[in-house]
DRENFI-523360 format. One record per residue (C-alpha): residue number from 1; x, y, z; chain. Coordinates in steps of 0.25 Angstrom, whole numbers. Layout:
<atom NUM,<X,Y,Z>,'A'>
...
***
This chain:
<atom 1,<16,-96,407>,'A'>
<atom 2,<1,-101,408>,'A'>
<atom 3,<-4,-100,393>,'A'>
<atom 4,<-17,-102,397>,'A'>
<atom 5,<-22,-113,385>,'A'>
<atom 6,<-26,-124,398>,'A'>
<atom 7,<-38,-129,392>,'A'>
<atom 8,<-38,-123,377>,'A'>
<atom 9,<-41,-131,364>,'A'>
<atom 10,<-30,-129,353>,'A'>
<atom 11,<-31,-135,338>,'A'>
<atom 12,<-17,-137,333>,'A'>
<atom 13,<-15,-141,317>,'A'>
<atom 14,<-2,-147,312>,'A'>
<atom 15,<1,-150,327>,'A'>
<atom 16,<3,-164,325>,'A'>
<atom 17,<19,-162,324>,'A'>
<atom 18,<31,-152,324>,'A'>
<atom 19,<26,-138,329>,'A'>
<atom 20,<12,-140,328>,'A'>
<atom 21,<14,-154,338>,'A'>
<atom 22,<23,-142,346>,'A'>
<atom 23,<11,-132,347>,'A'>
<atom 24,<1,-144,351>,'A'>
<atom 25,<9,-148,362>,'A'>
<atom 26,<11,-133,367>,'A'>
<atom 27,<-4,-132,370>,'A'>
<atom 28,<-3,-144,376>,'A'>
<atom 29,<5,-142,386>,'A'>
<atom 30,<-3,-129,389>,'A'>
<atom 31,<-15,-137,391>,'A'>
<atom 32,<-21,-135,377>,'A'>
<atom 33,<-30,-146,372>,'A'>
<atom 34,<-26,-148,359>,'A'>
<atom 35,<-31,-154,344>,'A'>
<atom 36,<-18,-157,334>,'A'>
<atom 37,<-22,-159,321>,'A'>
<atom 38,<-13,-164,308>,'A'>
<atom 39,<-14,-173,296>,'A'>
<atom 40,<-8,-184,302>,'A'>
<atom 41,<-14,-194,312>,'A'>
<atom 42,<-2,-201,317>,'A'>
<atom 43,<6,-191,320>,'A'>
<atom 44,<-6,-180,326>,'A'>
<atom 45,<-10,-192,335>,'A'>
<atom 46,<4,-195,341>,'A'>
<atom 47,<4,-182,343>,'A'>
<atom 48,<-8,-179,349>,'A'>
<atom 49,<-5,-192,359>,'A'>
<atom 50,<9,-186,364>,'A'>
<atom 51,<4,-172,366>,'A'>
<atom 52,<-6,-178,376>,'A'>
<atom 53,<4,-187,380>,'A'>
<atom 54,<14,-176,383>,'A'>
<atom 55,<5,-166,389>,'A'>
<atom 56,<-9,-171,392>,'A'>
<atom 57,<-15,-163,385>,'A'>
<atom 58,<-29,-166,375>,'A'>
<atom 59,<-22,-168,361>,'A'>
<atom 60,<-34,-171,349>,'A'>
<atom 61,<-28,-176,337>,'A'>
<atom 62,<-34,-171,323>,'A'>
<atom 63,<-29,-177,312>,'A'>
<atom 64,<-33,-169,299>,'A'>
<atom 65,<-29,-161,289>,'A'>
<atom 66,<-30,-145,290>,'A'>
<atom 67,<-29,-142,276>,'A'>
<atom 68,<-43,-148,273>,'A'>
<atom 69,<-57,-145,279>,'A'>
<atom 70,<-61,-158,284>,'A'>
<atom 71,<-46,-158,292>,'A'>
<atom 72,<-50,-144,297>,'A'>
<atom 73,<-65,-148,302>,'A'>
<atom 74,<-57,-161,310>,'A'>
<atom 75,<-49,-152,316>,'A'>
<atom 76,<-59,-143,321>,'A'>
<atom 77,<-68,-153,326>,'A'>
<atom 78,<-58,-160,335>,'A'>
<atom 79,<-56,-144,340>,'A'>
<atom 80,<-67,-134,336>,'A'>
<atom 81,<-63,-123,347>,'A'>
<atom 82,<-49,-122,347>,'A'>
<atom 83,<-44,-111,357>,'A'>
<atom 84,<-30,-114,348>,'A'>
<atom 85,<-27,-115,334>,'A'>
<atom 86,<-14,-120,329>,'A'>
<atom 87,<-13,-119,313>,'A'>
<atom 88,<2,-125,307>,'A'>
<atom 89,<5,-133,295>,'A'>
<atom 90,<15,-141,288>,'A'>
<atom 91,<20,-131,277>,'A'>
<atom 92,<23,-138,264>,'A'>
<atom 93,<38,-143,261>,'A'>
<atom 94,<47,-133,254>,'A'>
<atom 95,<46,-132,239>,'A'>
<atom 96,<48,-123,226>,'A'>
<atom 97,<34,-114,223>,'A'>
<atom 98,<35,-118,209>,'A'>
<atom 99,<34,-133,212>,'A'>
<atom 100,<20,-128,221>,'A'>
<atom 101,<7,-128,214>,'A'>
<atom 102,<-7,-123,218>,'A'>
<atom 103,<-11,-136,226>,'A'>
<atom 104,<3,-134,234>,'A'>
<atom 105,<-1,-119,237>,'A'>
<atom 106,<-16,-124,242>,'A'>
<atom 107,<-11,-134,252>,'A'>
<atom 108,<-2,-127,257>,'A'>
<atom 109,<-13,-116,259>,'A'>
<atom 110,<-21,-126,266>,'A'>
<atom 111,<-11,-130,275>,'A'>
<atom 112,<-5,-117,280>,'A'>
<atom 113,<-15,-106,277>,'A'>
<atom 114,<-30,-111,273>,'A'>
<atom 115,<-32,-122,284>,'A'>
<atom 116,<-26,-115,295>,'A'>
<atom 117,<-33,-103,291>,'A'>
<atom 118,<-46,-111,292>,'A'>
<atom 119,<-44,-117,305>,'A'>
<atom 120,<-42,-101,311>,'A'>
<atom 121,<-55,-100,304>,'A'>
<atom 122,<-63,-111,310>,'A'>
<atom 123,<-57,-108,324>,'A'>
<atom 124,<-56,-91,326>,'A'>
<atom 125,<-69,-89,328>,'A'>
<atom 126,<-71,-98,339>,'A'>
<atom 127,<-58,-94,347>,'A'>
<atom 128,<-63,-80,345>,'A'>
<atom 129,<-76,-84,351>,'A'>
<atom 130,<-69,-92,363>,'A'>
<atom 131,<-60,-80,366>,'A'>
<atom 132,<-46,-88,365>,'A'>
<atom 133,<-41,-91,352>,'A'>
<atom 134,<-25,-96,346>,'A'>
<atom 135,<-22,-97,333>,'A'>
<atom 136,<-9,-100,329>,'A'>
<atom 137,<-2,-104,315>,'A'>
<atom 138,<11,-110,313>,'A'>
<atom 139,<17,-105,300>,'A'>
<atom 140,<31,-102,295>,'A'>
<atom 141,<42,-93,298>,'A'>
<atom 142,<42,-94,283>,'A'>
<atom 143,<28,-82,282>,'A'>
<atom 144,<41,-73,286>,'A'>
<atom 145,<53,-79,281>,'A'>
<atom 146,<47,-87,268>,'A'>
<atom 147,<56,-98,263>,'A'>
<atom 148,<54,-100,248>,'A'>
<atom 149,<53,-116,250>,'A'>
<atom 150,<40,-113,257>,'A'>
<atom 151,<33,-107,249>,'A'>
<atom 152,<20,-113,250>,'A'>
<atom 153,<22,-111,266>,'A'>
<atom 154,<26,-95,265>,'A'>
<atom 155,<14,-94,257>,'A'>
<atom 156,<3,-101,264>,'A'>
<atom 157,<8,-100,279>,'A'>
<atom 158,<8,-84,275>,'A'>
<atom 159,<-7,-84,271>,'A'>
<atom 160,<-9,-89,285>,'A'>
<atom 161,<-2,-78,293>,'A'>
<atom 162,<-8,-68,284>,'A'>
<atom 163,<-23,-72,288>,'A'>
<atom 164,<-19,-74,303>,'A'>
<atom 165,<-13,-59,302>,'A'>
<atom 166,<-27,-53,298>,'A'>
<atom 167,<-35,-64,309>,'A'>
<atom 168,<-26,-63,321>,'A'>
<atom 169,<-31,-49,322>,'A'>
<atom 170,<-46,-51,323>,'A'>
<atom 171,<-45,-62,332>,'A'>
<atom 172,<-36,-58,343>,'A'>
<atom 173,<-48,-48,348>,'A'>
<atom 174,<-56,-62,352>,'A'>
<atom 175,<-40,-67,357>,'A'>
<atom 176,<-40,-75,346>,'A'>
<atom 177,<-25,-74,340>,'A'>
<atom 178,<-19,-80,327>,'A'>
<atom 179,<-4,-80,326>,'A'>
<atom 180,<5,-90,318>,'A'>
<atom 181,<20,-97,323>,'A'>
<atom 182,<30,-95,312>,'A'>
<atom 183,<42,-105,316>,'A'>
<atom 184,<54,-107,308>,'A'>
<atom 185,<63,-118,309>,'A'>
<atom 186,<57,-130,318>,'A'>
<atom 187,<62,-143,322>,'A'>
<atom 188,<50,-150,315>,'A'>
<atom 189,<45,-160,305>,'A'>
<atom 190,<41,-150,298>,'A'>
<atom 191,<55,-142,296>,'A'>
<atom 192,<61,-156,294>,'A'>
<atom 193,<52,-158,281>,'A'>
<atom 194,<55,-143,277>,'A'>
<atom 195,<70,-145,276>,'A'>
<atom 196,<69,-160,270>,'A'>
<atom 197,<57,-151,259>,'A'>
<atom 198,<70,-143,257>,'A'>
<atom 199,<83,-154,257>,'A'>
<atom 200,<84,-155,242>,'A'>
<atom 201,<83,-138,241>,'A'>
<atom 202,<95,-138,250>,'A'>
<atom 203,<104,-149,245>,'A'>
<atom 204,<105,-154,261>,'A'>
<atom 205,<102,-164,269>,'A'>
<atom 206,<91,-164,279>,'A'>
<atom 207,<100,-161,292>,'A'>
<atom 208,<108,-151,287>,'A'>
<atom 209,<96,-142,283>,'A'>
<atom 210,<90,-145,297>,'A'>
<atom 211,<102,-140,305>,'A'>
<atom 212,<105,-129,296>,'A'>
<atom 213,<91,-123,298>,'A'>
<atom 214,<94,-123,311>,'A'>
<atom 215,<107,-116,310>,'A'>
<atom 216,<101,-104,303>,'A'>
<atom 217,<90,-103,314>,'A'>
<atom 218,<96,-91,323>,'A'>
<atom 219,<90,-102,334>,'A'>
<atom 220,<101,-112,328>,'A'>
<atom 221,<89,-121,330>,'A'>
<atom 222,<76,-127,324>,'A'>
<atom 223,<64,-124,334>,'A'>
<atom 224,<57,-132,344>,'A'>
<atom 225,<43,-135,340>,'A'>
<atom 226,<40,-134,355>,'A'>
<atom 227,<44,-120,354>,'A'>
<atom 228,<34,-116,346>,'A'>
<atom 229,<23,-123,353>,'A'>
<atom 230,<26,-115,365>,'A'>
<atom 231,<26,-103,356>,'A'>
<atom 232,<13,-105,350>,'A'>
<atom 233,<7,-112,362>,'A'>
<atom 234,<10,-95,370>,'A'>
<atom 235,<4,-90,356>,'A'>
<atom 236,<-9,-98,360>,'A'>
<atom 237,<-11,-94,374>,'A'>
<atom 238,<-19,-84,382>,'A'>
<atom 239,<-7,-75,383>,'A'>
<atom 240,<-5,-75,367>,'A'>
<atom 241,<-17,-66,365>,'A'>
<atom 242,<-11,-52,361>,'A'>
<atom 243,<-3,-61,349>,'A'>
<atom 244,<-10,-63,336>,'A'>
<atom 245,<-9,-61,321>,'A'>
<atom 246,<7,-65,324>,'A'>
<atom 247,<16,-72,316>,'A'>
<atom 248,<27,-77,326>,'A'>
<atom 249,<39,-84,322>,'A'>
<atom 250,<45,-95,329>,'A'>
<atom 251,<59,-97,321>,'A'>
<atom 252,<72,-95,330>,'A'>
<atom 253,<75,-81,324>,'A'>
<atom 254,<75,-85,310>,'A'>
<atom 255,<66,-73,304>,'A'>
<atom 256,<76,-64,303>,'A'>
<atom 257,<66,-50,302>,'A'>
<atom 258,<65,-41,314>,'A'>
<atom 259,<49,-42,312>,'A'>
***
């Protein structure tokens, strides 16, 4: 299938790695010049070179943070007019909401909510203006099935997908849509550092955690990261147009509602 993104600019943040890396390297493939942005140098840089290497595609790498205006500003210059707006974050590692206090709660906002909200501010009106516009933010399964150890992530990332609810659907008329990727269980660094956030909770080692989340997945399995590029990659293209204000879980069959 022609997706038809030859040519179009994406701006992806958190895409240095794991399922952000995985979405970067979707729209490469399709012919996407792409800017990837995250904190660290090193690894946005490696990154950026074995994208190009692998696929020959234009790859800018942004190393900034998105949590604070002077990151958001670096972001936007190295892409102004994105035709693509990738949004996803780290969450914070699992804890009790006792132990969290008021600066726990604003970071977190900041991360998952605030600063992804503020990059759909800074870019909707343009993509409205252009005619062709893809926003998509990479949540949780957990704004569904919210795990107690993450609170700070149910709450924030379920700020986010309220506001997108109300926006999808005065930006779609201009084919602008919003939608956001609720995975569950990935083969990522970021469900490694989950699991290790819950050992001592659990009383087990590393391994047998990893396997036995994998167990309880009706897939039997973790998911591929390159799975949910391709998924969000169809989600950005020309044929994607009549899908916004969606919440779209990616999980293997683990929610276990009929809706």
């Amino acid at each position: 299938m022609d997706l038809g993104l030859t040519g179009r600019k994406a701006l992806l943040c958190g895409a240095s790695r794991g399922l952000g890396r995985a979405c970067a390297e979707a729209l490469a493939r399709e012919g996407v010049a792409v800017t990837i942005a995250a904190r660290t140098r090193e690894t946005l840089e490696r990154t950026a070179q074995e994208i190009r290497d692998q696929f020959g595609a234009t790859v800018a790498p942004v190393a900034a943070d998105i949590t604070t205006e002077e990151g958001r500003d670096a972001i936007l210059a190295a892409c102004p007019e994105p035709d693509i707006l990738l949004n996803n974050a780290d969450g914070p590692l699992p804890g009790d909401f006792r132990d969290w206090r008021r600066d726990d709660w604003i970071a977190a906002l900041d991360a998952m909510m605030l600063g992804p909200i503020e990059m759909i501010r800074r870019t909707v009106d343009g993509m409205m203006a252009r005619k062709f516009g893809r926003i998509v933010n990479i949540v949780s399964r957990s704004v569904k099935i919210a795990q107690p150890e993450l609170g700070l992530s149910n709450g924030a990332r379920s700020g986010l997908v309220g506001f997108v609810a109300g926006i999808s659907r005065q930006t779609v008329v201009h084919n602008v849509t919003i939608n956001n990727l609720l995975p569950g269980i990935f083969d990522s660094d970021a469900q490694r550092r989950h699991i290790r956030g819950m050992i001592d909770d659990v009383g087990d080692r590393f391994e047998q955690v990893w396997h036995a989340r994998a167990a309880a997945n009706p897939a039997r399995r973790y998911g591929d990261p390159e799975e949910l590029g391709a998924y969000f990659a169809f989600l950005c293209s020309s044929k994607a147009g009549f899908i916004t204000g969606q919440n779209l879980l990616i999980d293997g069959g683990s929610y276990p509602g009929t809706y």
